[in-house]
C-alpha positions in Angstrom: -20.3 6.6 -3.4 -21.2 4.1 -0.6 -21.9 7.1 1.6 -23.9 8.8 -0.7 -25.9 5.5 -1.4 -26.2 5.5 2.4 -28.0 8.9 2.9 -30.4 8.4 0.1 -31.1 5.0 1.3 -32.1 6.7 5.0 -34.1 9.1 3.5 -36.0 6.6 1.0 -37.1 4.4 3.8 -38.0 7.0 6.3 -40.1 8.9 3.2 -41.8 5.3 2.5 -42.9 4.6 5.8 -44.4 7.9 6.3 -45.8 8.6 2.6 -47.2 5.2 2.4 -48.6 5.0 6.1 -50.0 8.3 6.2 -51.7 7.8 2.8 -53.7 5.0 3.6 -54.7 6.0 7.0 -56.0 9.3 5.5 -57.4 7.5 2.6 -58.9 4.8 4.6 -59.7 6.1 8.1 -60.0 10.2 7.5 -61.5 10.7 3.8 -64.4 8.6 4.9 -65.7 10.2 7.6 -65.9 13.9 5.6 -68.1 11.9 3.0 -70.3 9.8 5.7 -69.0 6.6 5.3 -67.6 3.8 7.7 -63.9 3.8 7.4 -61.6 0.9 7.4 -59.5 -1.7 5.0 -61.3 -2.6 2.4 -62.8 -6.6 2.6 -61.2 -9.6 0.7 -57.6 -8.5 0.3 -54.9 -9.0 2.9 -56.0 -7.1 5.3 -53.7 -5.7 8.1 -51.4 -8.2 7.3 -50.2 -6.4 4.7 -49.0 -3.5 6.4 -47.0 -5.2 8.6 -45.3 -7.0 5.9 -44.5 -3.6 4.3 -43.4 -2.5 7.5 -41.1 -5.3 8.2 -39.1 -4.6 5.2 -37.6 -1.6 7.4 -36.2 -3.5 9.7 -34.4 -5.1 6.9 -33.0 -2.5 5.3 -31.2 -1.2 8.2 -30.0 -4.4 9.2 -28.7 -4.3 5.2 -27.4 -0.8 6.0 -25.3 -2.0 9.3 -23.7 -4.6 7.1 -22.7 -2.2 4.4 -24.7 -3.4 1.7 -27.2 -0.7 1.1 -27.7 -1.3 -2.5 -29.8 -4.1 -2.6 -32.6 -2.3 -0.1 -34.0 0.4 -2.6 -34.7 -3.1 -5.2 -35.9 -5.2 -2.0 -38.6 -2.4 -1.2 -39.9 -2.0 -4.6 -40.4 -5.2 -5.8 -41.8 -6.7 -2.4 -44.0 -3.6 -2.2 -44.9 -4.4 -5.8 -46.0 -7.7 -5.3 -47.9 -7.5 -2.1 -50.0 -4.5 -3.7 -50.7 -6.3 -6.7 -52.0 -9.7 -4.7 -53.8 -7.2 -2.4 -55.7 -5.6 -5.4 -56.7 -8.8 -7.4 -58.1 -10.3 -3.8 -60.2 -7.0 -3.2 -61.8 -7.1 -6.8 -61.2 -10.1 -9.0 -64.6 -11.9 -9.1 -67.0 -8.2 -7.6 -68.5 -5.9 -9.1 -66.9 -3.1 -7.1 -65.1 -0.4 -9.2 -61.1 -0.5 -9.7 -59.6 2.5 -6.8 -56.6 1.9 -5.6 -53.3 3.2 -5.4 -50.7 4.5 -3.1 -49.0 8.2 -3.4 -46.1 6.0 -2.7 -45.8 4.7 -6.1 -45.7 8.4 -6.9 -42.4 9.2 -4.7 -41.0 5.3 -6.4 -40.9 6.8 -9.6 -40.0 10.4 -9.0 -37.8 9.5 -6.0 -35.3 7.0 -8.0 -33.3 9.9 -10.0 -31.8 10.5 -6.8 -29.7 6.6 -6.6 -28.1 7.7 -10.1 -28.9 4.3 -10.9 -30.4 3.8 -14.7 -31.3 -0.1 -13.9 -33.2 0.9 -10.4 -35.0 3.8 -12.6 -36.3 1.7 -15.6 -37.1 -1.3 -12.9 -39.4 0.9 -11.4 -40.6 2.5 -14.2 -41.6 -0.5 -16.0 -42.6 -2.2 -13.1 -45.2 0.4 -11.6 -46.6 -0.2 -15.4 -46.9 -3.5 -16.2 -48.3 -4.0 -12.3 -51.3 -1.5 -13.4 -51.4 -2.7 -17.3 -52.2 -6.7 -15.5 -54.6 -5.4 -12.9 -56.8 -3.9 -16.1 -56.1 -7.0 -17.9 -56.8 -9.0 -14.8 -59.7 -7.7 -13.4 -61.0 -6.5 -16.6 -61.1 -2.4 -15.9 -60.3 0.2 -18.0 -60.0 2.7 -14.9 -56.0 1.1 -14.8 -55.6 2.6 -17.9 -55.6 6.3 -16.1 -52.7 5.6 -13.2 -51.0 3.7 -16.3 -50.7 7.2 -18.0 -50.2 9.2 -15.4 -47.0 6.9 -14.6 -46.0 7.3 -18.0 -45.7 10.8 -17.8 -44.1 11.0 -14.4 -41.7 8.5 -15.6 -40.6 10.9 -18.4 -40.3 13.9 -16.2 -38.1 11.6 -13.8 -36.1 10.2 -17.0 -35.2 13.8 -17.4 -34.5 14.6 -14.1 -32.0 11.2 -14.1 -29.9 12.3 -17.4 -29.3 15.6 -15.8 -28.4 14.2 -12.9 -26.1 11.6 -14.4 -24.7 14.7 -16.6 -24.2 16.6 -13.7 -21.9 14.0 -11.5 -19.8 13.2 -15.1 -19.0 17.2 -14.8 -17.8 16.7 -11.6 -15.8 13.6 -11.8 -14.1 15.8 -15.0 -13.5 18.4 -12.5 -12.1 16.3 -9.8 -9.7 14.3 -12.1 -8.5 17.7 -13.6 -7.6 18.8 -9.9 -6.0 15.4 -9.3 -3.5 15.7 -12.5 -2.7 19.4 -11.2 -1.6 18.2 -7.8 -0.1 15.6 -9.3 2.1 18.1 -11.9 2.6 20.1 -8.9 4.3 17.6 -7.0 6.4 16.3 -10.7 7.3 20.3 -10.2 8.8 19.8 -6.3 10.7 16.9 -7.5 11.9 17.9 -10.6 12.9 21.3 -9.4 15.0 19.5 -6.6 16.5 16.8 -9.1 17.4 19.6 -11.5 19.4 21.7 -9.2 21.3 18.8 -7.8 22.2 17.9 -11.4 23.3 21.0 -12.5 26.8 21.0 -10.7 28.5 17.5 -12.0 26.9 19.1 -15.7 28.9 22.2 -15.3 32.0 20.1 -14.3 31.1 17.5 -17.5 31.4 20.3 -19.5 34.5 22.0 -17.9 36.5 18.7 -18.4 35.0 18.5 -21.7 35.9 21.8 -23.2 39.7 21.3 -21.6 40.0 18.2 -23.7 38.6 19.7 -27.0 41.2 22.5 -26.2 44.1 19.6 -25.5 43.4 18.1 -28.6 41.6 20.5 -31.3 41.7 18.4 -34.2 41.9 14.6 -32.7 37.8 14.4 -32.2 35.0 16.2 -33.9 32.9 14.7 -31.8 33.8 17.3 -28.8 31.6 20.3 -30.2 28.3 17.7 -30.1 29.1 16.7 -26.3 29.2 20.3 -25.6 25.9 21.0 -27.2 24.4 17.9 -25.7 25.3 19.0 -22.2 24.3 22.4 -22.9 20.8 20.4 -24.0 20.7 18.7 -20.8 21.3 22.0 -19.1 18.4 23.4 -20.8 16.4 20.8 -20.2 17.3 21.0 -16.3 16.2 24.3 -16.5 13.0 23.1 -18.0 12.5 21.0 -15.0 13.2 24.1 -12.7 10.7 25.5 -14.1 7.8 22.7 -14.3 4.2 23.6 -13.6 4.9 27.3 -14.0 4.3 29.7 -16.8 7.2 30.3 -18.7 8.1 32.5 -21.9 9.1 30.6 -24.8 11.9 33.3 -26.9 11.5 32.6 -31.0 14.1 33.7 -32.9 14.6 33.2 -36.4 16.3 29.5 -37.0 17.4 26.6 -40.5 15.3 24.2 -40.3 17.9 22.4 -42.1 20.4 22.9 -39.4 17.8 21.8 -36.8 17.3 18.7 -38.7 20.9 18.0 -39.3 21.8 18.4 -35.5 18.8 16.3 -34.5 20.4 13.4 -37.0 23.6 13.7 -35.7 22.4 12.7 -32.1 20.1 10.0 -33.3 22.0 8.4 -35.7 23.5 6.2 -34.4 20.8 4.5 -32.2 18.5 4.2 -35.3 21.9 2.6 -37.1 21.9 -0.1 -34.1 19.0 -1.0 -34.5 19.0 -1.2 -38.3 16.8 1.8 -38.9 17.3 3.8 -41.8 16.5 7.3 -41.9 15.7 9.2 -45.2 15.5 13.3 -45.3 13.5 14.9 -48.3 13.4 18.6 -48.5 11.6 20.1 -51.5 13.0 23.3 -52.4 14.6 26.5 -50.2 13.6 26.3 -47.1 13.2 29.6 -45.4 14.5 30.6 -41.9 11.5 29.9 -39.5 10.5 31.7 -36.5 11.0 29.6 -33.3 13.0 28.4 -30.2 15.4 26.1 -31.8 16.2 23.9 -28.4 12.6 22.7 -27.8 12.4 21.7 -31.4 15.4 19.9 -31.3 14.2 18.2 -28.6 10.7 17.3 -30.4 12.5 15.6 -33.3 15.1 13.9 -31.1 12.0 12.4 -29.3 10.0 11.8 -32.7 13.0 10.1 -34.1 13.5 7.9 -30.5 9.8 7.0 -30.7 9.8 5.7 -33.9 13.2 3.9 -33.2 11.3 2.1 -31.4 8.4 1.5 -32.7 10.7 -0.7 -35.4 12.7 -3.3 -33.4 13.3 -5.7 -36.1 14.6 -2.6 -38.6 12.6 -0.2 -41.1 12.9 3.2 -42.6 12.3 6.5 -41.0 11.0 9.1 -43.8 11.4 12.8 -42.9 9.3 15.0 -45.7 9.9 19.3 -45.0 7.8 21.2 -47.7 6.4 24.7 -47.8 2.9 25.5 -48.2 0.9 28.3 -49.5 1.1 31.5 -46.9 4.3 30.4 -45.8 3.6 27.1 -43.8 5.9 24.9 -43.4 4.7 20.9 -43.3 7.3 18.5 -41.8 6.2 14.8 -41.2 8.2 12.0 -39.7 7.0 8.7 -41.0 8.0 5.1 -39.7 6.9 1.7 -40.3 6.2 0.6 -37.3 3.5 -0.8 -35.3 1.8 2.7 -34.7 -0.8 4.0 -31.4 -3.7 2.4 -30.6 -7.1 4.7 -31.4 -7.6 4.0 -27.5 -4.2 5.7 -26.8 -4.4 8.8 -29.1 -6.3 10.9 -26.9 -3.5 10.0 -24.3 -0.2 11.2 -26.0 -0.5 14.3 -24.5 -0.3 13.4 -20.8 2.6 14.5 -19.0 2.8 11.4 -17.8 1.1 8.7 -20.0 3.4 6.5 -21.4 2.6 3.0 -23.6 4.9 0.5 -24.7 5.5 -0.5 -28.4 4.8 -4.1 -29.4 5.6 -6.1 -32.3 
């Protein structure tokens, strides 16, 4: 952004010079002599000093730019050019009878210029400002001919205020673009990682379950908790493969699946934690439940995580309510309900981050 603001700064001060140099010498020195009159400054104001005050603001704004500050230079130009006009103006007429013509086309490239800094504060600054200056001068010096550059500033105001909002719409569309490309690099870097992670895992998993199964097969009827540690490392395995396969397109295969079995399996795993931390979990099915079309591992793994979450969302105790009805056309509606602390509205457009995470609080 500071580079950008550096550009349009160059530009702006070279433009001022040259628009508001080359204006008055035409309108002051040229015009004149193709109408057969004597050309110079007008008498009374501030004469040629007020050029060179205008001019001396460019040394100043590179010497702003050197120092990397060039935000304050666009303000520093308008405001002192503002000022010195308006003083120049009420000395050249205040107290004659000469009619009110003045103006610079610079004032026209001030207001139709500032779109270009992106900058809403610089925009109505000048906008206003340009007015007011011409709404005292007809106050001041008592001539309704202000009246005409107050309206024609108006409108070029609105044309600019246009210009600005799709500008400012414009850069938002980018910044949404460039963020988007940042989370994809980002995934496909989680997918390097994971991918090598998940292979070195896979080998002490295959021996877990080797030992595992020999055990069950030692002593058939001493555990029943053997056939669950199988499953679980056949869970991990999946999920290993799921990290294999991060950031690519991959083929989910439905089959048909009991919800009731699902939900069972998923209670069997979680049960305990939630009983640890004194957390009561209550199943309600209403009526047969049909088989449902779908790949039973991820949805295990949705309510284990559902279930985990609101674990611990409740670290002092609660209940955990899971409702499974059918609706009309054959939906099924399952809801897992907890009473704890919930999300944040500012955190519900988050949850589905890969990798946005929050932390429950009591």
């Amino acid at each position: 952004m500071v580079l950008e603001e550096k550009k349009a700064i160059k530009l702006f001060i070279w433009l001022f010079n040259l628009i508001f140099l080359t204006y008055d010498f035409f309108y002051y020195y040229v015009y004149p002599h193709s109408i057969h009159q004597k050309p110079g400054l007008p008498e009374g104001g501030l004469g040629y000093w007020y050029y060179v005050l205008i001019v001396l603001l460019t040394p100043i704004g590179i010497y702003l730019l050197k120092r990397g500050n060039p935000y304050q230079i666009k303000y520093i130009f308008f405001v002192v050019y503002t000022v010195l006009d308006l003083v120049n103006n009420i000395l050249i007429y205040w107290g004659t009878n000469k009619p009110f013509a003045s103006g610079n086309l610079v004032e026209v490239f001030f207001v139709l210029f500032s779109p270009l800094f992106i900058n809403r504060t610089y925009f109505f600054l000048v906008s206003i400002g340009m007015i007011v200056k011409y709404g005292l001068l007809g106050i001041i010096l008592m001539d309704s001919r202000a009246a005409v550059a107050v309206w024609m500033l108006i409108l070029m105001a609105v044309i600019a205020f246009v210009l600005l909002i799709r500008f400012i719409s414009y850069l938002k569309a980018i910044n949404s673009i460039n963020e988007e490309l940042r989370q994809k690099e980002k995934l496909a870097v989680i997918g390097q990682m994971a991918a090598a992670i998940g292979h070195e895992i896979r080998n002490p998993l295959a021996s877990l379950k080797g030992f595992t199964q020999l055990q069950q097969e030692r002593s058939p009827n001493s555990n029943n908790f053997y056939p669950i540690m199988i499953q679980e490392i056949d869970r991990i395995n999946s999920i290993v493969n799921d990290l294999m396969y991060l950031g690519k397109p991959k083929s989910l295969q439905f089959e048909k699946a009991n919800i009731e079995e699902i939900i069972a399996y998923t209670l069997s795993i979680t049960q305990q934690q939630a009983g640890r931390q004194k957390v009561n979990i209550e199943t309600v099915m209403e009526g047969p439940l049909p088989l449902i079309e779908c790949d039973d591992k991820q949805l295990k793994q949705v309510f284990i995580n559902l279930i985990k979450n609101a674990t611990d969302a409740m670290p002092d105790g609660g209940k955990i309510r899971i409702h499974i009805k059918v609706l009309k056309d054959k939906l099924m509606l399952i809801s897992v309900e907890d009473e704890g602390c919930g999300i944040e509205d500012k955190n519900i457009l988050n949850i589905g981050e890969p990798t946005y995470s929050f932390i429950f609080l009591n």
